[in-house]
C-alpha positions in Angstrom: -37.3 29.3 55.4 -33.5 28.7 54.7 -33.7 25.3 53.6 -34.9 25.4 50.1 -32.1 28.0 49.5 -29.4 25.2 51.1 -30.7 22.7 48.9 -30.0 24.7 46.3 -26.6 24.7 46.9 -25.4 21.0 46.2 -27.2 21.7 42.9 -25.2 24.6 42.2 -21.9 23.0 42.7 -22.8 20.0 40.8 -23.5 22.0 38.0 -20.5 23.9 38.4 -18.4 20.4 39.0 -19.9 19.2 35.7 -19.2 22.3 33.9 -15.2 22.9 34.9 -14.8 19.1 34.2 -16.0 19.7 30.7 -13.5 23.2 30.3 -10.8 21.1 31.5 -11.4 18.0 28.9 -11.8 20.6 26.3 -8.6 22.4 28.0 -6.6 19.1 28.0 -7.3 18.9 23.8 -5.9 22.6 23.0 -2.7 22.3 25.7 -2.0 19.3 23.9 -1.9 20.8 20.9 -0.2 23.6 22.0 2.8 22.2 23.1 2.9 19.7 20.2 2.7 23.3 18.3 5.6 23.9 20.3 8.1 21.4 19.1 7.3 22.3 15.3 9.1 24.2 12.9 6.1 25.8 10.6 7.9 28.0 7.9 4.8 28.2 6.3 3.2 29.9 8.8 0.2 27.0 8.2 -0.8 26.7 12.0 -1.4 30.8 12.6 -5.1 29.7 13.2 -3.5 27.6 16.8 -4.1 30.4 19.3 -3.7 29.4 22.8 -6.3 32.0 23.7 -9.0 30.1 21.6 -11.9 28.5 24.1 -12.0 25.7 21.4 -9.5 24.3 18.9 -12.2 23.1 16.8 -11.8 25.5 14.1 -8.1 25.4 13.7 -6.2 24.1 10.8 -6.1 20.6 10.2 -8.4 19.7 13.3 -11.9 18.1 13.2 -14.3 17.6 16.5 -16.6 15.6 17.8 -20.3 17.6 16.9 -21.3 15.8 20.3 -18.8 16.5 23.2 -16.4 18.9 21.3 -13.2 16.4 21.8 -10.8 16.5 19.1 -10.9 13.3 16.5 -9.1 14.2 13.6 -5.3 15.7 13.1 -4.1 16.5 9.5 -1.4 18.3 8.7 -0.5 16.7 5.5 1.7 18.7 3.1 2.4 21.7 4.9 6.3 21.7 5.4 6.5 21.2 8.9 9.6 19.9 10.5 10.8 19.3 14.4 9.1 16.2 16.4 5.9 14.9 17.2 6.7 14.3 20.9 4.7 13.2 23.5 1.4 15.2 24.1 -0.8 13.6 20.9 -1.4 10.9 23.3 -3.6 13.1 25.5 -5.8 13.6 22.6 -8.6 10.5 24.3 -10.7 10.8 21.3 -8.2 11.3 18.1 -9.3 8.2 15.6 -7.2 10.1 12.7 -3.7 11.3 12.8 -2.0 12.3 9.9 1.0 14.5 9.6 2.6 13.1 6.1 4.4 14.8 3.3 6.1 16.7 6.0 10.2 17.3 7.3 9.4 15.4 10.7 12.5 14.1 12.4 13.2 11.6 15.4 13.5 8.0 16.5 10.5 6.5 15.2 10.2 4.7 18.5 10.0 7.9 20.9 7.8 10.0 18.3 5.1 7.2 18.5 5.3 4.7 21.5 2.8 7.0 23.8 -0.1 6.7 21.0 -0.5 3.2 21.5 -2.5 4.4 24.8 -5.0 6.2 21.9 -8.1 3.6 22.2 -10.1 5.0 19.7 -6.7 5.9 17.3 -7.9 4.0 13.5 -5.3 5.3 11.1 -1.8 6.8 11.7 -0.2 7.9 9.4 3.2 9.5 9.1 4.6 8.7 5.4 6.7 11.3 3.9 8.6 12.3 6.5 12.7 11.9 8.3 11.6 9.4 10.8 14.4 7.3 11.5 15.3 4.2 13.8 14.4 0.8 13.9 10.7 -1.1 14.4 12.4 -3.5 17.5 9.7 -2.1 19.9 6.6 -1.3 18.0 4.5 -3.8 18.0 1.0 -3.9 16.2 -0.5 -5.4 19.2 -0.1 -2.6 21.2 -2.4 -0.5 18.9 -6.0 -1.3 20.3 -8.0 0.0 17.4 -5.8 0.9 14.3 -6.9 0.4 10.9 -4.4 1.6 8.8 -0.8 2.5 9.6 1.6 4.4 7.2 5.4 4.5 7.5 6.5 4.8 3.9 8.8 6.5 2.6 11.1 7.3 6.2 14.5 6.3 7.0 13.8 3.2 8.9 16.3 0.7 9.0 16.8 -2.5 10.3 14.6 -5.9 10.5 11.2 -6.7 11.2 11.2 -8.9 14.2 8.2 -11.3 14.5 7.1 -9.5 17.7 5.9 -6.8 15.4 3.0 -8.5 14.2 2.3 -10.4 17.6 -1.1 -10.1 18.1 -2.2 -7.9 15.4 -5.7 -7.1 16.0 -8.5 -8.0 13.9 -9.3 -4.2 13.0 -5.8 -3.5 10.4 -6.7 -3.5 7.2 -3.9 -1.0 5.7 0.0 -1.4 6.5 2.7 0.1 4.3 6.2 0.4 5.5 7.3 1.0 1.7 10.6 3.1 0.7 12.6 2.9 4.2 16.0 0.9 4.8 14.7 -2.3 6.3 16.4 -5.6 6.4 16.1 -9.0 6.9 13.6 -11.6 5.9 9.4 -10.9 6.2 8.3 -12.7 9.7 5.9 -16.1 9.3 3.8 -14.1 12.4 2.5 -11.7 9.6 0.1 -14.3 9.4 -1.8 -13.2 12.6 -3.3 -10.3 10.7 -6.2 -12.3 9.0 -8.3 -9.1 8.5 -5.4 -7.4 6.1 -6.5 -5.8 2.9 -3.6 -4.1 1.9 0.4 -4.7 2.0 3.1 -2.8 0.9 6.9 -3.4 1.9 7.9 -2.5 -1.3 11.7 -0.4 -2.2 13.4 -2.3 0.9 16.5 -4.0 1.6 14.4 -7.2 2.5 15.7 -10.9 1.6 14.7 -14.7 1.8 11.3 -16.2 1.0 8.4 -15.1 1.5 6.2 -16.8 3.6 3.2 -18.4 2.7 0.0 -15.8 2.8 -3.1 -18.0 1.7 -3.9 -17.4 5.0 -4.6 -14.0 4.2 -7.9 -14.4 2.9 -8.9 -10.6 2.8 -5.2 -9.9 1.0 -6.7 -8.0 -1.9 -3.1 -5.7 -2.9 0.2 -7.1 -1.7 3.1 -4.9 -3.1 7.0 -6.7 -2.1 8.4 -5.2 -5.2 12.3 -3.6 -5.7 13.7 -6.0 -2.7 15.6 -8.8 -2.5 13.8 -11.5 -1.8 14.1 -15.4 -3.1 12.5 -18.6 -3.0 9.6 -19.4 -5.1 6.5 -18.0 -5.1 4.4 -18.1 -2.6 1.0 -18.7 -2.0 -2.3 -16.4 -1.4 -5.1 -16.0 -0.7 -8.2 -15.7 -3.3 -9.4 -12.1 -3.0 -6.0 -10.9 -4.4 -6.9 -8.6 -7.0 -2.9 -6.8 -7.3 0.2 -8.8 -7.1 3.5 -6.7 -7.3 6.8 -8.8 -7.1 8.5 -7.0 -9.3 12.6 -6.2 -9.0 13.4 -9.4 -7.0 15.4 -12.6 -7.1 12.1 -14.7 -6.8 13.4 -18.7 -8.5 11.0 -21.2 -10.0 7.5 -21.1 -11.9 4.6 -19.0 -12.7 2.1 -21.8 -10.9 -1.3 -21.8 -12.4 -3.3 -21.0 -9.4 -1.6 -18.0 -9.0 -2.8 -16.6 -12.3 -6.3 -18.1 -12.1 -7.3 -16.7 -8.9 -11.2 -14.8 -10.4 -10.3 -11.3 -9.0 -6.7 -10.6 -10.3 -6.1 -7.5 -12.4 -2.6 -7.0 -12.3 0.3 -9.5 -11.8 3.7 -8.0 -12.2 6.5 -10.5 -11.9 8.8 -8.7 -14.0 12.6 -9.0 -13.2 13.3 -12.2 -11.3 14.9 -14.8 -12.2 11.7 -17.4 -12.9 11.7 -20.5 -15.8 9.3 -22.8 -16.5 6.2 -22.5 -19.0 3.1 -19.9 -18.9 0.2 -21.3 -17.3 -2.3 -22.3 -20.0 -5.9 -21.1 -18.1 -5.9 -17.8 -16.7 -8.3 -15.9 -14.4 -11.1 -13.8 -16.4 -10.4 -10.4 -14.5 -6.5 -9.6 -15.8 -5.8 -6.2 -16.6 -1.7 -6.2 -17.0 0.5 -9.2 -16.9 3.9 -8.6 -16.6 6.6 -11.6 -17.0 8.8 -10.2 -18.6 12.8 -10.4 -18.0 13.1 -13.7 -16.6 13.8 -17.3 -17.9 10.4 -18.4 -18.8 10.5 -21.1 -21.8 7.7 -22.8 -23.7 5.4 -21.3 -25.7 2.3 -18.7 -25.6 -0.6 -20.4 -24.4 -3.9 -20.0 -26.7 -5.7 -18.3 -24.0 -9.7 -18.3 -25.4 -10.1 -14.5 -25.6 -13.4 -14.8 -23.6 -11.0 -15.8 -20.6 -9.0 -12.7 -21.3 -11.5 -9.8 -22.5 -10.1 -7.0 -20.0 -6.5 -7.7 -20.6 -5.1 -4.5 -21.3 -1.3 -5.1 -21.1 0.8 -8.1 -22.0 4.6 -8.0 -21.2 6.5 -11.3 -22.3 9.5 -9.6 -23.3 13.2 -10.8 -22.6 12.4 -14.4 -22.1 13.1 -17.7 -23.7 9.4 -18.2 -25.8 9.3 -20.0 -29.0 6.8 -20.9 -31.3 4.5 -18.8 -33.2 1.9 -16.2 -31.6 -1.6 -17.7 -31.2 -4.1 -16.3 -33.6 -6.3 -16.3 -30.4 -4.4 -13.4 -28.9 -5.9 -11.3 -31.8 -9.5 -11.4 -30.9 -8.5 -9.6 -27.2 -10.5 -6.8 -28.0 -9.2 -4.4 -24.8 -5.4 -5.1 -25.9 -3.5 -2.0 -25.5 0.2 -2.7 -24.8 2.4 -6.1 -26.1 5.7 -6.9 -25.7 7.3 -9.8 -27.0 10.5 -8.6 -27.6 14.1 -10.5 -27.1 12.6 -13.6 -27.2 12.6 -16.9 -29.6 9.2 -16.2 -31.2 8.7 -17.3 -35.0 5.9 -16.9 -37.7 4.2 -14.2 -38.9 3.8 -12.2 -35.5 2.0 -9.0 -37.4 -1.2 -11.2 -38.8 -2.0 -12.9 -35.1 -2.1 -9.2 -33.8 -3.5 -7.0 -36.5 -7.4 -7.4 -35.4 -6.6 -5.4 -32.2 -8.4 -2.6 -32.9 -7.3 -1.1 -29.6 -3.5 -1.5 -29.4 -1.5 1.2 -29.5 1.9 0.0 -28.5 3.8 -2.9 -30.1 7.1 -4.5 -30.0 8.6 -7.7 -31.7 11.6 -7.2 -32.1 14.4 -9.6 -31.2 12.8 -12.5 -32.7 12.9 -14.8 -35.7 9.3 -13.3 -37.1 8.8 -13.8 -40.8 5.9 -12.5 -43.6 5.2 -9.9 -45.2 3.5 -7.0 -43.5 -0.4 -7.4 -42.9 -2.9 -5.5 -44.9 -4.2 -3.2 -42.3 -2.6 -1.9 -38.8 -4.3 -1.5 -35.9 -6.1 1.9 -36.3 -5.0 3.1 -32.7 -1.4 2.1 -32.9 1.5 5.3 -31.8 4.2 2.6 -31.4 5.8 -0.5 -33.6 9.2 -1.8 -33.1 10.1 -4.8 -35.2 13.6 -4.3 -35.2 
């Protein structure tokens, strides 16, 4: 009579087993969080909702669960003032895709805040931009990262170079990298290579020097930002999907080549303040938004570009060059023409005629040149701004 009461009892403790496992998963989540809690300074009061008392910390600020098993995915805390250190505990978080704590006072070796969230395999995007992180990237390696997408670092106090380990096998899943507005040194590793799958790259306000490598291999490279270093060499190559190309504020030598202005996706292409000669390429890709050459050495003339090839070209900076010649009359039929500079240059002829059919352009400046004529009949209808000085 007993025995269906006995088996009964395995059951029970299965169930039980099943049930305390699950308490304790959930239990491990809000500990963690807890104790990262703990090493915070929140003057803001922002995390009152973290109450160790809670069953759940599902409905705390800045944390987002799984609807399935209740494990934490997603840590935000952007923009809430908090200072102190990350430390170790995040890295119990086994289902965290998302963690984001930028726009905040966070402090400590870069290394120690984040060398235990490599174990994260289901971590996607970490991002800590904004912040006092400080140190050097000598053991961080990409590789290490099993499943990251994007990674942010701007705007710390990270110093130092970028050793080619750092990008030793980078896996196929990072898209996003940005180590913009630190301190860091030396040249940009050939291994960058190994991350085919990039989409975006940003190393811009740096200390960095020396060429840059050559990218064509980079075939997903749709914005590459290397702007305000100090880097030299000539141009280098990319790849075809590059849609933004920011070299700005650099020491970059040689010329504009014309595949680099031809590629079918380009919009912008700033390669303002370097120290590049040569001539303007005379075909141009169909998709240009802004071009940007100016302060350089560039010589030659302005190419009569057909305005069918240039029809969203919304900025035109040529300014403090070398130019002569006259402006094409082609240049006035770009009907989305907002913004033109040609000043400090060698330019000749009547400059206002080629330009006054832009019925869109509201900012221009010629002056500095050798322009002659009389002034045109009719201005642009749009136009705030003319310097002919």
């Amino acid at each position: 009579r007993t025995m269906p009461h006995l088996l009964c009892i395995p059951l029970f403790y299965l169930l039980f087993f099943i049930s305390v496992t699950y308490s304790f998963q959930l239990n491990d989540d809000l500990l963690a969080l807890i104790v990262f809690k703990s090493d915070l300074i929140d003057p803001k009061n922002a995390l009152k909702s973290w109450n160790e008392d809670d069953n759940s910390p599902c409905n705390w600020e800045g944390i987002v669960c799984n609807a399935e098993n209740g494990r934490v995915v997603t840590l935000n805390l952007n923009g809430l003032s908090l200072s102190g250190h990350i430390g170790r505990t995040l890295a119990k978080l086994e289902y965290i895709e998302t963690i984001s704590l930028s726009n905040n006072n966070i402090s400590g070796s870069i290394t120690q805040e984040i060398e235990e969230l490599s174990q994260l395999q289901h971590l996607s995007t970490l991002d800590l931009s904004q912040n006092k992180l400080f140190g050097t990237l000598d053991d961080i390696y990409l590789g290490d990262f099993p499943s990251l997408k994007s990674f942010d670092l701007s705007n710390n106090e990270i110093s130092g170079p970028i050793s080619s380990d750092f990008f030793h096998d980078c896996k196929p899943s990072l898209s996003f990298l940005s180590l913009s507005g630190n301190a860091i040194q030396g040249s940009i590793p050939t291994s960058i290579d190994s991350c085919t799958n990039l989409h975006f790259l940003n190393l811009s306000k740096n200390h960095i020097v020396n060429d840059i490598p050559d990218l064509a291999s980079l075939h997903d490279l749709s914005i590459i930002d290397l702007s305000n270093n100090a880097l030299s060499g000539g141009l280098p190559k990319l790849g075809p999907n590059v849609i933004e190309v920011h070299f700005q504020n650099n020491k970059l030598l040689g010329s504009v080549y014309k595949e680099l202005v031809s590629f079918p996706v380009l919009q912008i292409l700033d390669l303002s303040n370097n120290v590049l000669s040569g001539e303007i390429p005379t075909t141009v890709g169909g998709s240009l938004i802004a071009l940007n050459l100016a302060n350089n050495f560039i010589s030659g003339s302005i190419p009569s570009w057909a305005s069918s090839s240039l029809s969203s070209l919304e900025l035109l900076n040529l300014s403090y060059n070398a130019l002569e010649g006259e402006i094409p009359s082609t240049i006035g039929d770009f009907e989305a023409l907002k913004v033109v500079d040609f000043s400090q240059n060698r330019l000749s002829g009547e400059g206002l005629r080629s330009l006054s059919r832009c019925d869109k352009l509201r900012i221009l400046d010629l002056s500095s040149n050798n322009f002659s004529g009389s002034f045109p009949e009719a201005f642009p209808p749009n136009l705030l701004s003319l310097k002919l000085s």
